[in-house]
N, C-alpha and C positions, 0 to 999 in steps of 0.2 A: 127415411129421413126424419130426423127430429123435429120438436117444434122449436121455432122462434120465442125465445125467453128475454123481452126487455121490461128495464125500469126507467121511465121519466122521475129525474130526481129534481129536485130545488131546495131552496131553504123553506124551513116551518113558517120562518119572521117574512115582514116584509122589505130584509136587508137586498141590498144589491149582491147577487150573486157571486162569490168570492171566486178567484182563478183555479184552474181546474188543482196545481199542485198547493193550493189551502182544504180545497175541497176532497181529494183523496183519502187522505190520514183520519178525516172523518167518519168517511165511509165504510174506511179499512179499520176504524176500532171497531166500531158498532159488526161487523161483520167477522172482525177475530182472522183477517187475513193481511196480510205487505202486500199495500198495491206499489208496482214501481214503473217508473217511464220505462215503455216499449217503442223499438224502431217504427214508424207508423205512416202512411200517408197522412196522418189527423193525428194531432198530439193525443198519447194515450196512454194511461197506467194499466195495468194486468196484475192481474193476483190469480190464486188459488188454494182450495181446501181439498179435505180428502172427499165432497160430495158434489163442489161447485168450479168451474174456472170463471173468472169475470173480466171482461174489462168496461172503463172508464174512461169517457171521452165526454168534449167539451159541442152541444152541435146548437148555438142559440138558433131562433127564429123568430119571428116577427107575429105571430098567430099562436093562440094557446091551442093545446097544455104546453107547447114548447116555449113558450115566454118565459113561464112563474115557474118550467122544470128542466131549465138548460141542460143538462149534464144526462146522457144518456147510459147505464148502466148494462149491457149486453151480461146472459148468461148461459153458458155451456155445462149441460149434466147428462148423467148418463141417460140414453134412449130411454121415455118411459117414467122417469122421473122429475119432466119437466117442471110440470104441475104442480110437483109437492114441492119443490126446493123454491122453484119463483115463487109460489107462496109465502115460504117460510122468510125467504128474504125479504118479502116484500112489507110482511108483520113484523122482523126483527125491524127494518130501517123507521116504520109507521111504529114502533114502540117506544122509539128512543125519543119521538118528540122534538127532535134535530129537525126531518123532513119532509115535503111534499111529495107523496110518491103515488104514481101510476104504474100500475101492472099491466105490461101488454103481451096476450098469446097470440101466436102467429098475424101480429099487428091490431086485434082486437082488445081493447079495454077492456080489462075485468074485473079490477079493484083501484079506489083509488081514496086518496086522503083527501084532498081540495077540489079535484077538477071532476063534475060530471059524468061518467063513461055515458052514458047516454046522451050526452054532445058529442062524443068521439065521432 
C-alpha cells in the first residue's frame, strides 16, 4: 500500500478564499496540468501528469490549518515515489508565492509555508 500524499492549500494574502472553480485554473497553471469537475460525492476537479494524478476539493473547517488552507489537494504517484513528487509539488505551489501550503505524509506534517507542523 502506498503512502497518503496531501496538500493543505489557501491563498498566500489574507483574501477570503475564492470558490473552489476560481481556485483550480490556479493550481492547475502553477502545476502545468487541466484540472476538470469530476462526478464526486464532494465537488471535485481531477487532473493528471505523466508522474502525478491529483485531485481538488473544497473541505473548510472551523480549526486551523484547515481555516487559512480550505482546499485540500489529494496525490496519487507511483509506489515509492510518494515522497519525491509531494515534495516537489509541494515547493512548486510554495514557489509561486500564490499559496499557503502544508505537506502531509500518511496524515503527518512535514512541510509547511504558514502553519506550524509542530502544532499539527
Amino acid at each position: 500500500m502506498g503512502m497518503d500524499v496531501d496538500l493543505l492549500l489557501g491563498m498566500a494574502g489574507p483574501d477570503t478564499p475564492p470558490s473552489l472553480e476560481r481556485f483550480a485554473p490556479e493550481v492547475a497553471e502553477v502545476l502545468g496540468v487541466e484540472l476538470v469537475e469530476v462526478p464526486s460525492s464532494r465537488r471535485t476537479f481531477f487532473g493528471q501528469s505523466e508522474e502525478f494524478r491529483a485531485w481538488l476539493a473544497f473541505h473548510p473547517e472551523s480549526e486551523e490549518p484547515s481555516l487559512s488552507h480550505p482546499f485540500v489537494l489529494e496525490l496519487g504517484a507511483e509506489m515509492g515515489a510518494e515522497v519525491e513528487v509531494g515534495t516537489r509539488v509541494f515547493q512548486e505551489l510554495a514557489d509561486s508565492g500564490r499559496f499557503r501550503v502544508v505537506l502531509l505524509l500518511d496524515h503527518d506534517c512535514v512541510r509547511s509555508t504558514h502553519f506550524p507542523c509542530e502544532d499539527w
